[in-house]
N, C-alpha and C positions, 0 to 999 in steps of 0.2 A: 521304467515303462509305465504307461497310464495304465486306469483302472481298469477293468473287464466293462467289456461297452453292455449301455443298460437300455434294456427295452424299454421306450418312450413314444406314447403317445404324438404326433405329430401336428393332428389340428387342435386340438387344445392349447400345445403347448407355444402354436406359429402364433393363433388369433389371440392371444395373451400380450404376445410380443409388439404385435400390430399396434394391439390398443393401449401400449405402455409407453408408446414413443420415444422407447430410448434409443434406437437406431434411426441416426440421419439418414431420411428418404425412404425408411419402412414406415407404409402409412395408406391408408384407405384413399381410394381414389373415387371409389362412388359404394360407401358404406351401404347404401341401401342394397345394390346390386350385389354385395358383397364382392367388391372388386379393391383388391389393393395392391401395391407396389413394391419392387424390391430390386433396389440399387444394383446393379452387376457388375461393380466395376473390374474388368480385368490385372490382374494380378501382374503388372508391368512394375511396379514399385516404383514408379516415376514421381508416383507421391510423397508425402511425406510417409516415415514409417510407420506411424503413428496412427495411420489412419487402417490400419489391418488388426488394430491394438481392439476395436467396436465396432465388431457386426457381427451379424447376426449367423453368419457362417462360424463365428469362432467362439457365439454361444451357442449355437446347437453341437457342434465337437465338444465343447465343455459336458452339455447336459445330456449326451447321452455315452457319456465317458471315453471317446476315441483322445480326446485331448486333456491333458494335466498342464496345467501351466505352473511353471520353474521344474517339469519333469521331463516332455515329449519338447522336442527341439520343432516349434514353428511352421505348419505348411499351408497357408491360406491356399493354395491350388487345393489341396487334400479338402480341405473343410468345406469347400465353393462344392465340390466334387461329390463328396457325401449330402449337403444336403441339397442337392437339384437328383441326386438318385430317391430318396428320399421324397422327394415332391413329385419326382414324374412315377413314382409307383404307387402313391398315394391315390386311391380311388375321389377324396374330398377333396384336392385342388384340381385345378384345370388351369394349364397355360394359354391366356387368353393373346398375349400380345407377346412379343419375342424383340425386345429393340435392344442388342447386343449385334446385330448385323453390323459389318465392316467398319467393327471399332470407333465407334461413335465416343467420343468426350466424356458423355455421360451415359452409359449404358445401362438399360435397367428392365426388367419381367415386370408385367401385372397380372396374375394368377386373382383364378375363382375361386370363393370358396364355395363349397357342392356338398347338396345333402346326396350320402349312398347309403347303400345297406350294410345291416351291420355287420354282416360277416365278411370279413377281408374290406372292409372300409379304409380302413388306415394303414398307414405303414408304419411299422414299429422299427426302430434302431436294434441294428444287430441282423435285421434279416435282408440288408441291401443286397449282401453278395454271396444268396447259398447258390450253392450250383447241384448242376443236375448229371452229372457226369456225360455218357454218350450224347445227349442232346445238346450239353454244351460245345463237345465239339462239332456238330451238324451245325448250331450253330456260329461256329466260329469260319467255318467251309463257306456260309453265306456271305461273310462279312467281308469273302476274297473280293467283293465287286465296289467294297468302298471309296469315295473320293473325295479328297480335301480340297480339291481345285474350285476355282470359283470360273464362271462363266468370264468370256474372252471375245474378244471383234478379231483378234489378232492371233497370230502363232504363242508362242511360248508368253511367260512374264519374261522373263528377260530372254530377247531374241537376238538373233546374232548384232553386233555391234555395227552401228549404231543404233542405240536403241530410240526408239518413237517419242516425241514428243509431245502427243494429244493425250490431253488427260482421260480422253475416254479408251482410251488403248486397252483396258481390262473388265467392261462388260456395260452393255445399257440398260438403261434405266427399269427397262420393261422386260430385262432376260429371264431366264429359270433357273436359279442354280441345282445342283444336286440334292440340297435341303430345301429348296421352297424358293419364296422368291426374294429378290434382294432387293427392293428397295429401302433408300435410308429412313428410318423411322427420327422420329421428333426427339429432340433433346429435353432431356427432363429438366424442370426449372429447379432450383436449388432446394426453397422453402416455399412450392406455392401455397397459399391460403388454402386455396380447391383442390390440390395435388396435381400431376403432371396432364395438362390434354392429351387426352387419346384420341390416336388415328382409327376411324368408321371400323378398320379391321379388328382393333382390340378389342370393341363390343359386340361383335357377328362373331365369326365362326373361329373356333380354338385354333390353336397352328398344331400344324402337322398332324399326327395322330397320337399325342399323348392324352386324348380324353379315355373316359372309358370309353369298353365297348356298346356296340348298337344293340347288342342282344345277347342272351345267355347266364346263363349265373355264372357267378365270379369265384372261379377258384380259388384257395386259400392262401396265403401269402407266402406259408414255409415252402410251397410247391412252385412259386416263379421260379422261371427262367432269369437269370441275374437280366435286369432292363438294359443293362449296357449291350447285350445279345440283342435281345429282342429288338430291339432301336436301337442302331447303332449312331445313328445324328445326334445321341444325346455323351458319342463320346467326344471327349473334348482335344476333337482332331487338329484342331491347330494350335495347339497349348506348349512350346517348348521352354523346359526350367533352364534356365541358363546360368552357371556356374562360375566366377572369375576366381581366378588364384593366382598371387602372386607371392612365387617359392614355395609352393605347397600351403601358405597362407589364404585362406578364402575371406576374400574383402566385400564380396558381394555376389547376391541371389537373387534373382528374380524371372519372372514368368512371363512372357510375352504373348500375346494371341490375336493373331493377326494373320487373313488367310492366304496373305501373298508373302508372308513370313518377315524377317529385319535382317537389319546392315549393321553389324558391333565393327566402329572406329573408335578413332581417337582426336578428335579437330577441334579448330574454334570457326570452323566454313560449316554452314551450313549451306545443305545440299539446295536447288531450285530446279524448278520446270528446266531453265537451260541447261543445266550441268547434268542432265541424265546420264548420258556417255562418261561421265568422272564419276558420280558417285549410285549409281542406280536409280530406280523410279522411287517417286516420293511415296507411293503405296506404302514403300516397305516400314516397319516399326524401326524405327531409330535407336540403336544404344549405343551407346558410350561407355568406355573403356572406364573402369575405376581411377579415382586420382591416386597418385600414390603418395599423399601425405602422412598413412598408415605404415610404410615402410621403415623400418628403424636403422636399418645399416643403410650407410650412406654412397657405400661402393655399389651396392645392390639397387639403390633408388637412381643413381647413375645410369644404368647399363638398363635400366628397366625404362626410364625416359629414351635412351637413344631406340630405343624398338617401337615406343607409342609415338616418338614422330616423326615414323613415316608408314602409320597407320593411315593418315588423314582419306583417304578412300576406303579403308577397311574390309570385310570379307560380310559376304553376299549369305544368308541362308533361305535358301530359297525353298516353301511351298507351293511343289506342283503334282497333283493327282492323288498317288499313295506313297508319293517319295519324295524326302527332302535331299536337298542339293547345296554344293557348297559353291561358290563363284568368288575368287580369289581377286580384287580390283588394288590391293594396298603393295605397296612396294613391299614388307615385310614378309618373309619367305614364311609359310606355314605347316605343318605337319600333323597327320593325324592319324589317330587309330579309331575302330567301328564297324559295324554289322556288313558293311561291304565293302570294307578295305581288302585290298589285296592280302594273301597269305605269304608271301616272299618275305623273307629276312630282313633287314636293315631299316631306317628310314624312308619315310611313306608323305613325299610332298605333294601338296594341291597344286597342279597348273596355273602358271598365271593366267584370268579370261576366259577361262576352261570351265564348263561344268562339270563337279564332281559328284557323282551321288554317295549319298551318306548313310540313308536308312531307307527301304521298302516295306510298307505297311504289311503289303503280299506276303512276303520274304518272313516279313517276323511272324503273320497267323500262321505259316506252314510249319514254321521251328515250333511254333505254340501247342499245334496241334500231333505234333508228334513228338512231344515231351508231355505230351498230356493220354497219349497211347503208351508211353513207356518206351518207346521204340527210338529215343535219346537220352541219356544221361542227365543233360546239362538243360537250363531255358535256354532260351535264344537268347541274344546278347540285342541291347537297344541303345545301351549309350556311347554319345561319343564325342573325343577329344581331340583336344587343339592343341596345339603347342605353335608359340611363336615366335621367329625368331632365332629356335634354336632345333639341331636336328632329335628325330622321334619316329618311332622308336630306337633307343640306343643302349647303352650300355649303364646311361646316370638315369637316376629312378624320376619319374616325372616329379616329385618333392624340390627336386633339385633348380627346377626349370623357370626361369625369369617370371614369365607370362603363361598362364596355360587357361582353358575354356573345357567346360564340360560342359555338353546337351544334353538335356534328354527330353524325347517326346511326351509327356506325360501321358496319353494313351494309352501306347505300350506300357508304361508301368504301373496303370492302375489296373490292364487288363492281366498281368505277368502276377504282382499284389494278390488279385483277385482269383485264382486258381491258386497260385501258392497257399493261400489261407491267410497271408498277412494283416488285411483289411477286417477278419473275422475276430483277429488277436483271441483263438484258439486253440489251447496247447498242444491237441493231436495232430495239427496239421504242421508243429513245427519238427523238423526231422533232427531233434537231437541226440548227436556223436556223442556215444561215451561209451568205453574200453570194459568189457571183460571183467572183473574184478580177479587178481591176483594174491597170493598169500598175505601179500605185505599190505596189500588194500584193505582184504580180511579182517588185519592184526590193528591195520587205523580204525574200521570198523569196531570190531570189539574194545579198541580206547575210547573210542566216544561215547561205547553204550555202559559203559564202567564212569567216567566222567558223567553222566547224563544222572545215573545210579548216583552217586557220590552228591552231587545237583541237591536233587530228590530229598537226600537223608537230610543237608543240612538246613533247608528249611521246616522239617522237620518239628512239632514241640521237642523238648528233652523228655527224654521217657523219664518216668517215676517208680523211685527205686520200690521194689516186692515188700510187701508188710510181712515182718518179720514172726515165725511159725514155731511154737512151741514145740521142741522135741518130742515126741511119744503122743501127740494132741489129736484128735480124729483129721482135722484139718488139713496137718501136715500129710497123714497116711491117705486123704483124699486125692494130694497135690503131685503125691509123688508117682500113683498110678494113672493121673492125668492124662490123655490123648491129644494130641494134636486133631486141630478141627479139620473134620475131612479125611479122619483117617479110617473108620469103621465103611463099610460099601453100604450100599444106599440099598 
């Protein structure tokens, strides 16, 4: 486990960073202004891996101790996550330009930096996610009205079959979405000399409402409302971690975000404009099936190719509104289990062409919020699996299973995290099981505190033997009516 996360100054420690250039694309864009830039690239791992290896997200985890590296196993979603909570509660930045809009190539923030006052200026690490009990859940009852949908000309993203061929079929140029507006912003240049041109917008007016406020003095920071309440647009609603395993072996991780969601195949066609009807709209994020070069048994790398090819159409996951959906296009028969799968006994297959839904945003603040009244046992369940190929649930443990796919919304688990206490990594809030102690626990008890004793003695000097006392000497007659210290009452 990492180290207990440490309260840490934020603008000190960003504008440090800025002016040290050691993160590619973190970098002043109009220093005078105090306007600088910060790479956003989503967390798709289409890259090299290597390049999650330096940024600035996975040194601010470092420095304010959420992350130990060769200890905490890896979550660039997690670090991306802490520090944008981090910066949008931070009274001294201001998000000035927001170009992470519909998955651009190069996606990146230019944030202000702002003189405030000093009380509750800054945000310190550690205090991202206190919550406020009853007020959290008021507001978690507001966040029923969330959408991850993006604005449409048309009915559904994928509408009954055949679907549309005009690439403007999912919104124009001039729409509104439910976070603001969408048009595509400028791609950032690699290494410009000047840093990236900004659009008229980046220099007027901040996006959305993560400046401060217009008036009032500013509460103290132990007393927010966690910002993922307060602003819900700053959760990262269309973030799904996607998990591959094959035979219980996981070959590969990564994070997609994209608001019309992706297509997991396995081909060497790639999808076009005309091939909508065979492989879905190109909107969708593309992934691809792990190779299985990693497979060591050879009967098992067998039986695991005859199932990826006749993936070549592969399976639909589709965001739309507050709920993801599954759309089954691949010859390869799939199986799942999840937060709205049926509760019937046996195997649970997706319709071929069929939409299936998988998760309701709705669905899980209600389970949230009434595990947060006490009035359930259990959270709400968010994640969910795939099996392909072979039937599930069944009788063989999914360890067993050729192919299998784990989701999970990252929302939901950093909102579930984030009431749990996990995000806090403080010890009262974890509910640890342990049993009663029994005689025999007792009797281990009292060996260790005998051992512990034993310990003790032998680092011990050697005591030095008594100076030896003349029989009949005053000394001796001193020695021998001697008390024990502590024994006369005070």
């Amino acid at each position: 486990m990492s180290a207990p996360a440490r309260r840490v100054r934020l603008k000190p420690w960003l504008v440090a960073q800025v002016n040290s250039g050691r993160y590619a694309g973190l970098q002043w864009v109009d220093a005078e202004r105090k306007l600088f830039c910060i790479p956003w690239r989503h967390a798709t791992r289409h890259g090299p891996p290597q390049e999650d290896d330096n940024t600035i997200f996975k040194a601010w985890a470092k420095e304010t101790g959420k992350y130990a590296e060769g200890v905490d196993e890896p979550d660039p979603a997690k670090w991306k996550a802490n520090l944008r909570c981090a910066l949008n509660k931070s009274r001294e930045f201001l998000l000035r330009y927001d170009g992470t809009k519909d998955a651009p190539p190069q996606p990146y923030k230019v944030y202000e930096v702002c003189e405030a006052s000093a009380a509750g200026a800054d945000a310190l690490a550690g205090d991202d996610y206190c919550c406020v009990g009853e007020e959290d859940v008021s507001q978690l009852q507001k966040m029923m009205s969330l959408s991850i949908e993006e604005p449409r000309r048309g009915a559904d993203l994928l509408p009954p079959y055949p679907w549309p061929k005009e690439e403007g079929a999912y919104g124009s140029a001039g729409a509104q979405g439910p976070f603001g507006p969408l048009a595509p912003p400028p791609l950032l240049p690699a290494e410009a000399a000047g840093g990236p041109e900004l659009p008229p917008a980046a220099l007027a007016e901040p996006v959305g409402t993560l400046g401060p406020p217009a008036a009032g003095p500013l509460p103290h920071a132990d007393h927010f409302i966690p910002n993922l309440l307060i602003s819900p647009h700053m959760l990262p609603l269309t973030d799904l971690e996607i998990k591959f395993q094959y035979r219980g072996r996981q070959v590969c991780v990564l994070t997609i975000s994209n608001p019309h969601g992706c297509r997991l195949f396995h081909s060497s066609l790639e999808p076009t404009q005309e091939q909508v009807e065979l492989f879905g709209p190109l909107t969708l994020e593309q992934v691809r099936f792990p190779a299985t070069d990693a497979i060591p048994n050879e009967k098992q790398r067998f039986y695991t190719h005859q199932l990826l090819d006749v993936l070549d159409r592969g399976l639909i996951l589709e965001l739309q509104g507050q709920d993801i959906y599954a759309i089954r296009l691949c010859q390869c028969k799939v199986f799942w289990t999840g937060p709205c799968a049926s509760h019937r006994a046996g195997p649970n297959p997706i319709e071929r062409e069929k939409k299936t839904k998988l998760f309701s945003l709705e669905g899980f603040l209600n389970g949230l919020i009434l595990f947060q009244k006490g009035q359930t046992t259990t959270p709400p369940p968010f994640e969910i699996f795939f099996c392909f190929g072979e039937e599930w649930p069944d009788q063989k443990p999914k360890e067993k299973k050729l192919i299998t796919v784990q989701v999970v919304p990252v929302a939901a688990r950093l909102l579930l995290e984030m009431f749990s206490g996990e995000l806090s990594w403080s010890a009262d809030s974890i509910p640890l099981q342990i049993s009663h102690p029994d005689l025999k626990d007792k009797m281990v008890e009292q060996f260790k505190e005998l051992h512990q004793l034993w310990q003790n003695q032998q680092r011990l000097p050697p005591a030095q033997p008594p100076a030896r006392l003349e029989p009949g000497s005053a000394a001796a007659a001193a020695a021998a009516w001697a008390l024990p210290p502590g024994a006369l009452p005070q």
